[in-house]
C-alpha positions in Angstrom: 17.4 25.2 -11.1 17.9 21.1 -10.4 14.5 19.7 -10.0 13.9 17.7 -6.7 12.1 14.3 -7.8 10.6 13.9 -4.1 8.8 17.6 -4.1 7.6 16.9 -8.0 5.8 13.9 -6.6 4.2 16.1 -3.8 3.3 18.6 -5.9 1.9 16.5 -8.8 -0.7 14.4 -5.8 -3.4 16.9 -6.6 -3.7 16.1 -10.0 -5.0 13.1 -12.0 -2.3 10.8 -12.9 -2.3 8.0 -15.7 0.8 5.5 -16.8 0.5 3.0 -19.6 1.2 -0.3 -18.1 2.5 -3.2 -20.7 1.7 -6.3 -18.6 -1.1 -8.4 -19.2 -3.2 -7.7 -16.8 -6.5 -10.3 -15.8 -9.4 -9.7 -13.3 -11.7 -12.2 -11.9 -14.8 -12.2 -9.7 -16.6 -14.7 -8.0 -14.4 -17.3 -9.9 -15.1 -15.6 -13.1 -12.7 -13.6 -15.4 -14.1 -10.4 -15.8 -10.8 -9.0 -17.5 -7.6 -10.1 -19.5 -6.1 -7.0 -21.0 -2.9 -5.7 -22.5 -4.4 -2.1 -22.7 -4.6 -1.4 -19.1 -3.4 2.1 -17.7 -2.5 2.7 -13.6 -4.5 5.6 -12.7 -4.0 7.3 -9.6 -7.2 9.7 -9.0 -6.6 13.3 -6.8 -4.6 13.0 -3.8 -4.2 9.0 -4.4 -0.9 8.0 -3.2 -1.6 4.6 -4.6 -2.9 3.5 -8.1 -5.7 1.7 -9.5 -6.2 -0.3 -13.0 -8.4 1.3 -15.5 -9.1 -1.1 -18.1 -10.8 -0.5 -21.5 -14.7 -1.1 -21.8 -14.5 -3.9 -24.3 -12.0 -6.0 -22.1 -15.1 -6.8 -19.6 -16.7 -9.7 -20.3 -19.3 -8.9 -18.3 -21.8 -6.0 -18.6 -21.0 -2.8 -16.5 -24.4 -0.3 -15.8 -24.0 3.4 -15.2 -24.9 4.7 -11.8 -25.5 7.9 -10.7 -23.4 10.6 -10.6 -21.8 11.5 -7.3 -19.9 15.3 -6.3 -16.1 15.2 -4.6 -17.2 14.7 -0.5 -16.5 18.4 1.1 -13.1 17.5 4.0 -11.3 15.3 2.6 -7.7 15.0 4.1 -4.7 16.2 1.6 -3.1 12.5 0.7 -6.2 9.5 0.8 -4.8 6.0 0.9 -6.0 2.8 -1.1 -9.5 2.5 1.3 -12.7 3.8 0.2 -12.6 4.1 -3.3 -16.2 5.4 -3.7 -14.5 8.6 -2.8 -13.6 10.0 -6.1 -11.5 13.4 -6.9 -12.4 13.6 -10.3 -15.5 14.3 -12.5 -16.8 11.2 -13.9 -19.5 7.9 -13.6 -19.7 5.2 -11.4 -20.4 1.5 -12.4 -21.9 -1.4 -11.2 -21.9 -5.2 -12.1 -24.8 -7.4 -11.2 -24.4 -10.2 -8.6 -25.6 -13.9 -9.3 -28.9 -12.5 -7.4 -28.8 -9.8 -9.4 -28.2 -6.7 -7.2 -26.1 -3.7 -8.5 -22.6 -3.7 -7.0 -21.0 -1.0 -7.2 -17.1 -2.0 -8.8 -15.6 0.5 -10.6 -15.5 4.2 -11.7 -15.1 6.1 -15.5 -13.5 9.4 -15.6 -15.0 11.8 -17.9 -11.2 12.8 -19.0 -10.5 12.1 -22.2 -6.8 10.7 -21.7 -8.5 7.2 -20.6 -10.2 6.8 -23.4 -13.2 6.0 -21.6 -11.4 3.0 -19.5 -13.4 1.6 -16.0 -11.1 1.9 -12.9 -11.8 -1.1 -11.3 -12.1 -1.3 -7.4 -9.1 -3.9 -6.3 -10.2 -4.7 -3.9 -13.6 -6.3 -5.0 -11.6 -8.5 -7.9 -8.7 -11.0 -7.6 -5.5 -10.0 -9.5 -3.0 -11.2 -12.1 0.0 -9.4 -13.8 0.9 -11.8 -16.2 1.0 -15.1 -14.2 1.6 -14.0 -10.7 -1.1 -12.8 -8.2 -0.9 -9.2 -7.4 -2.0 -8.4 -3.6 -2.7 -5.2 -1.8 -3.3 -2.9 -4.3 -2.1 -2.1 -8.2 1.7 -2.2 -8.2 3.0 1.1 -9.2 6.0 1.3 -11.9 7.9 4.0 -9.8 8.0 2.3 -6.8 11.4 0.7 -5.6 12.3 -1.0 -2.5 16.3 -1.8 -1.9 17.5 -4.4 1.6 20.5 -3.5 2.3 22.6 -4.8 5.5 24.0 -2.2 7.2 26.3 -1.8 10.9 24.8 1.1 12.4 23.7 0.9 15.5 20.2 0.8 16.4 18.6 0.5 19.6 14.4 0.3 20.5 13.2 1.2 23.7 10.2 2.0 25.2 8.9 3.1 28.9 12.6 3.1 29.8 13.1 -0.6 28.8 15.3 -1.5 25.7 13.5 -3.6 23.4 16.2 -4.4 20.8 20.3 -3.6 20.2 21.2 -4.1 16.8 24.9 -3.4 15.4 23.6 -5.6 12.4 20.1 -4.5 10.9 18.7 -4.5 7.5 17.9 -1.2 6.4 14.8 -1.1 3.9 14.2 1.8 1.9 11.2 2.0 0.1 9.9 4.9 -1.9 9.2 7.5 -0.4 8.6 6.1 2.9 11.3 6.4 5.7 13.9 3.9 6.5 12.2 1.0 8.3 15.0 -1.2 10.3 14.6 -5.0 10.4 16.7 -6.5 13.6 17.8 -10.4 13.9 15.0 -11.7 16.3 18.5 -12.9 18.0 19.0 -9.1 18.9 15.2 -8.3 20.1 13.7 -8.8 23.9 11.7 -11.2 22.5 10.3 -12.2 25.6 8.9 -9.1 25.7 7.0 -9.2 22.5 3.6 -11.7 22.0 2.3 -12.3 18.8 -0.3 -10.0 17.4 -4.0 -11.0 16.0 -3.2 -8.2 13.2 -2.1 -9.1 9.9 -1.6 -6.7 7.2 -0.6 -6.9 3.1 1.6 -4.8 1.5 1.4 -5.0 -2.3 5.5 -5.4 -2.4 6.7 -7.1 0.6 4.1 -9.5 1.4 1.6 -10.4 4.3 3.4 -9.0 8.0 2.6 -10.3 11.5 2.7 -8.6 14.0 3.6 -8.2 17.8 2.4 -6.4 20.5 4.0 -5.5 24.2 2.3 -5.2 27.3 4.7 -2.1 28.2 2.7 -0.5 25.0 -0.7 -1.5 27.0 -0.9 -4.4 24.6 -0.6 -2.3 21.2 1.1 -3.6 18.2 4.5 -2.3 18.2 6.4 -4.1 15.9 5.8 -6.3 12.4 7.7 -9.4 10.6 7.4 -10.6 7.4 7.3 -14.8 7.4 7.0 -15.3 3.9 7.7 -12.1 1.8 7.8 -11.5 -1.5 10.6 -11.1 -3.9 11.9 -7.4 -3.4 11.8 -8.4 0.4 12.8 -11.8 0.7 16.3 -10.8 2.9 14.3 -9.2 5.4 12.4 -12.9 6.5 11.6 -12.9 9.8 13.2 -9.8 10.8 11.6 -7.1 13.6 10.6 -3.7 12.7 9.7 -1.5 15.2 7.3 1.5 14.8 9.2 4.9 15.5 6.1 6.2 15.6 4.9 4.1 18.9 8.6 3.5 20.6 12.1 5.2 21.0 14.4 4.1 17.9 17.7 5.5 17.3 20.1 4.9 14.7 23.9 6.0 15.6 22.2 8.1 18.4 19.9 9.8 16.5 16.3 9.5 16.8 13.9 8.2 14.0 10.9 10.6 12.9 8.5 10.4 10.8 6.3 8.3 8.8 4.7 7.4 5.6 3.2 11.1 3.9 0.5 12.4 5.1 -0.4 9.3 7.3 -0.8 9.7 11.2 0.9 6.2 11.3 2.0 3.5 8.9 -0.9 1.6 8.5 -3.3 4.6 8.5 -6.1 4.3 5.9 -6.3 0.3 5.7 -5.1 -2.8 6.9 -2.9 -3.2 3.3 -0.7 -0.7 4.7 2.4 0.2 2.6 4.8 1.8 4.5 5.8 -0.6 7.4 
């Protein structure tokens, strides 16, 4: 029986999930460097859809304390996304560094199993990032993660409250794993005068910080995104508009667009680094 590579990634969410990584990886806090590693692994904990770095104990350079023990909260949804990462799905020991006054702050998290060696995942989004040279945002870039721009002629048409927002015969169609299709339009083929700029600005660990827009026939809420200055794997889609299908009407060659990023109400639910727009 052929094995289907999407459902094998459902399925395997509810365990814990390690990867060697070979990049040097560095960590700093507060202007110092906490961590320069070649012995990091990705670790993505219970019903993580995004990974962490665990790093080996003798690549801190600063002293970690133990804290106590903590048990797996009761109602936690199926799929958790890279927020709160004092909620851990697996046995094992939160740590703390001390601030410059002192205090315990609580950064990172050893699992008791043995496959990581006894390696401290390190909370992101308390350090600053390097892989080799360049400055990792977001979250911990994960190996099987792909995203492909590829121009495309199909048709696609936004609306919303019975106005069209946007007729594209030329968008760019991202696909990024495992999201859904996102479509970026030429602002030339958008209502822009419809749209106003947005006070929300998001990061996306592989395509960069977005922008976004907002339309009073939404009641003022954010409907669509741009990138201005995206990152490498997204550098064709610069300045294109992506609506939400999950907040207007898109259609591609008639069809309607459905659906969203796994287990998320919408594509930036669970934090403002939100990967799937």
């Amino acid at each position: 029986m052929a094995l289907d590579l999407h459902q094998q990634w459902s399925q395997g969410i509810s365990q814990l999930r390690t990867t060697a990584t070979p990049k040097r990886l560095r960590a700093s806090r507060d202007g110092q460097v906490v961590v320069d590693t070649t012995d990091a692994l990705l670790v993505w904990e219970p019903r993580r859809v995004v990974p962490e770095y665990a790093v080996p104990s003798d690549a801190l350079t600063v002293a970690v304390v133990d804290l106590p023990r903590r048990e797996e909260p009761d109602g936690l949804p199926p799929v958790l996304g890279p927020r709160h990462f004092e909620l851990h799905t697996c046995p094992g020991t939160p740590v703390a560094m001390r601030s410059e006054d002192g205090a315990l702050v609580e950064v990172g998290f050893r699992p008791d199993d043995p496959d990581l060696g006894g390696r401290v995942v390190l909370d992101f989004s308390l350090f600053s990032w390097v892989e080799e040279d360049q400055p990792v945002m977001g979250h911990a870039h994960d190996p099987w993660k792909r995203i492909d721009v590829l121009a495309s002629d199909r048709h696609v048409v936004v609306e919303l409250a019975g106005t069209v927002l946007a007729d594209s015969r030329r968008p760019l169609a991202l696909f990024e794993t495992p999201m859904i299709p996102r479509w970026y339009l030429p602002p030339e083929d958008v209502r822009m005068d419809l749209l106003a700029p947005s006070q929300t600005h998001t990061v996306c660990a592989y395509k960069g910080r977005a922008s976004y827009l907002s339309s009073d026939l939404a009641g003022g809420t954010d409907i669509a995104w741009f990138y201005p200055e995206p990152l490498d794997d997204a550098l064709r889609v610069r300045d294109h508009i992506a609506f939400w299908s999950e907040r207007a009407v898109v259609t591609v060659d008639g069809e309607r667009v459905v659906g969203g990023m796994p287990g998320a109400e919408r594509p930036d639910a669970g934090q403002s680094d939100a990967d799937s727009r």
